[in-house]
C-alpha positions as CSV (number, residue, x, y, z in Angstrom):
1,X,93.8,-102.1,33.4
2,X,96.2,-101.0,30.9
3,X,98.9,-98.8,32.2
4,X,99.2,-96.0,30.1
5,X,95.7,-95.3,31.2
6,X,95.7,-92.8,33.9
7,X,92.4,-91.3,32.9
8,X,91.3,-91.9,36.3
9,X,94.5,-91.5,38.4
10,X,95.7,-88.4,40.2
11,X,99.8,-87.4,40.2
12,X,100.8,-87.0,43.9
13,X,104.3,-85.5,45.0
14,X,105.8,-86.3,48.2
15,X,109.3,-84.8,49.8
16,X,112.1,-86.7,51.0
17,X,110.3,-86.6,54.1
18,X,107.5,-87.9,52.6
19,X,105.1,-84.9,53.0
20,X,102.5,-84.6,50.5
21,X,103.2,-81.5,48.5
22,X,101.2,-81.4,45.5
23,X,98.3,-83.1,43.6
24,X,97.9,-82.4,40.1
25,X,94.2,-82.6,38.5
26,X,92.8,-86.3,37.7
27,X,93.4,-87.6,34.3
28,X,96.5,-84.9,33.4
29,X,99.7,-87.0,34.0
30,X,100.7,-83.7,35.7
31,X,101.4,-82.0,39.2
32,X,103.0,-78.7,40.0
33,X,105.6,-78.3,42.8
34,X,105.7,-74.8,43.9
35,X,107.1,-72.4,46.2
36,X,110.9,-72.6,45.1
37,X,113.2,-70.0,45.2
38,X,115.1,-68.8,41.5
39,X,117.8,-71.3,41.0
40,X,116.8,-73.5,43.9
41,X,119.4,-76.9,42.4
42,X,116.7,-79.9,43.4
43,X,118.7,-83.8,43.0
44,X,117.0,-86.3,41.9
45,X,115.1,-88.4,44.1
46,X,114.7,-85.4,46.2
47,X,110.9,-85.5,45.8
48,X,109.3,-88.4,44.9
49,X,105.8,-89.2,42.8
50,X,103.0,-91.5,42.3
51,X,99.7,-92.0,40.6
52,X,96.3,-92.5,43.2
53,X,93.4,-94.2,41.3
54,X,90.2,-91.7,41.7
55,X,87.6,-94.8,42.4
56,X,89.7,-97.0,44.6
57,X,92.1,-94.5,46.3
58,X,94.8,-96.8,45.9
59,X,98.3,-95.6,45.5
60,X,100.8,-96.7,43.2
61,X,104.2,-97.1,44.8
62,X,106.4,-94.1,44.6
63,X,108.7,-93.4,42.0
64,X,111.9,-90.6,42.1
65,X,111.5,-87.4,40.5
66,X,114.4,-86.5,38.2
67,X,116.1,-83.5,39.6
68,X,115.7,-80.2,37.9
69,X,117.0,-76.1,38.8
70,X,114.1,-73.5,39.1
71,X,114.1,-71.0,36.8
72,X,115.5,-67.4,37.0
73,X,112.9,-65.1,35.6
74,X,114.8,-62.4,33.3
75,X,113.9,-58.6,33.8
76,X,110.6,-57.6,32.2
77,X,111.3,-55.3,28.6
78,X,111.8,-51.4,29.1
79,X,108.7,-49.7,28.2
80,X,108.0,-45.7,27.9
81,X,111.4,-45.4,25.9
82,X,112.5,-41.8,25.4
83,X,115.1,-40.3,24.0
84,X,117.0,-36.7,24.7
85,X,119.8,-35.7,21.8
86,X,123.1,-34.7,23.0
87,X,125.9,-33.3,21.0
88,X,127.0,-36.6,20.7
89,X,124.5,-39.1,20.6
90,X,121.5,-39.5,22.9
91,X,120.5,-40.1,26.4
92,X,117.8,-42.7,26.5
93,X,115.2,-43.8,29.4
94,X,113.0,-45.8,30.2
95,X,110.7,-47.9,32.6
């Protein structure tokens, strides 16, 4: 089997305990670890993940994640904008 083939293979995600805790969708290359708080700081090796072959349920042997920081959503836009004139500029609101 070539090895860059993973039409057939699942990507699993274990924990440092080695808790499953994600399975992506067979034939992506991908899985989705969820659940972290903004900014969580996750080091490498911390989670671990391998490719499971759909027709033989074998498991490849695990491999370390590279470690990566969670995103910190930014503030959605203002919307409903207004604007009241002063004498000296504006007061301006929004939502």
């Amino acid at each position: 089997m070539n090895m860059s083939d993973r039409t057939n293979e699942t990507m699993i995600i274990y924990d440092k305990t080695s808790a499953k805790v994600a399975e992506g969708e067979k034939g992506t290359k991908k899985a989705k670890i969820t659940g972290l708080a903004p900014g969580t700081v996750v080091a490498d090796g911390e989670y671990q993940n391998t490719f499971k072959d759909a027709t033989t349920g074998q498991e490849s042997g695990k491999s370390d994640v590279k470690g990566f920081t969670v995103k910190t959503p930014v503030p959605d836009a203002p919307v409903n904008e207004s604007s009241d004139a002063t004498n000296d500029g504006a007061t301006i609101s929004a939502e």
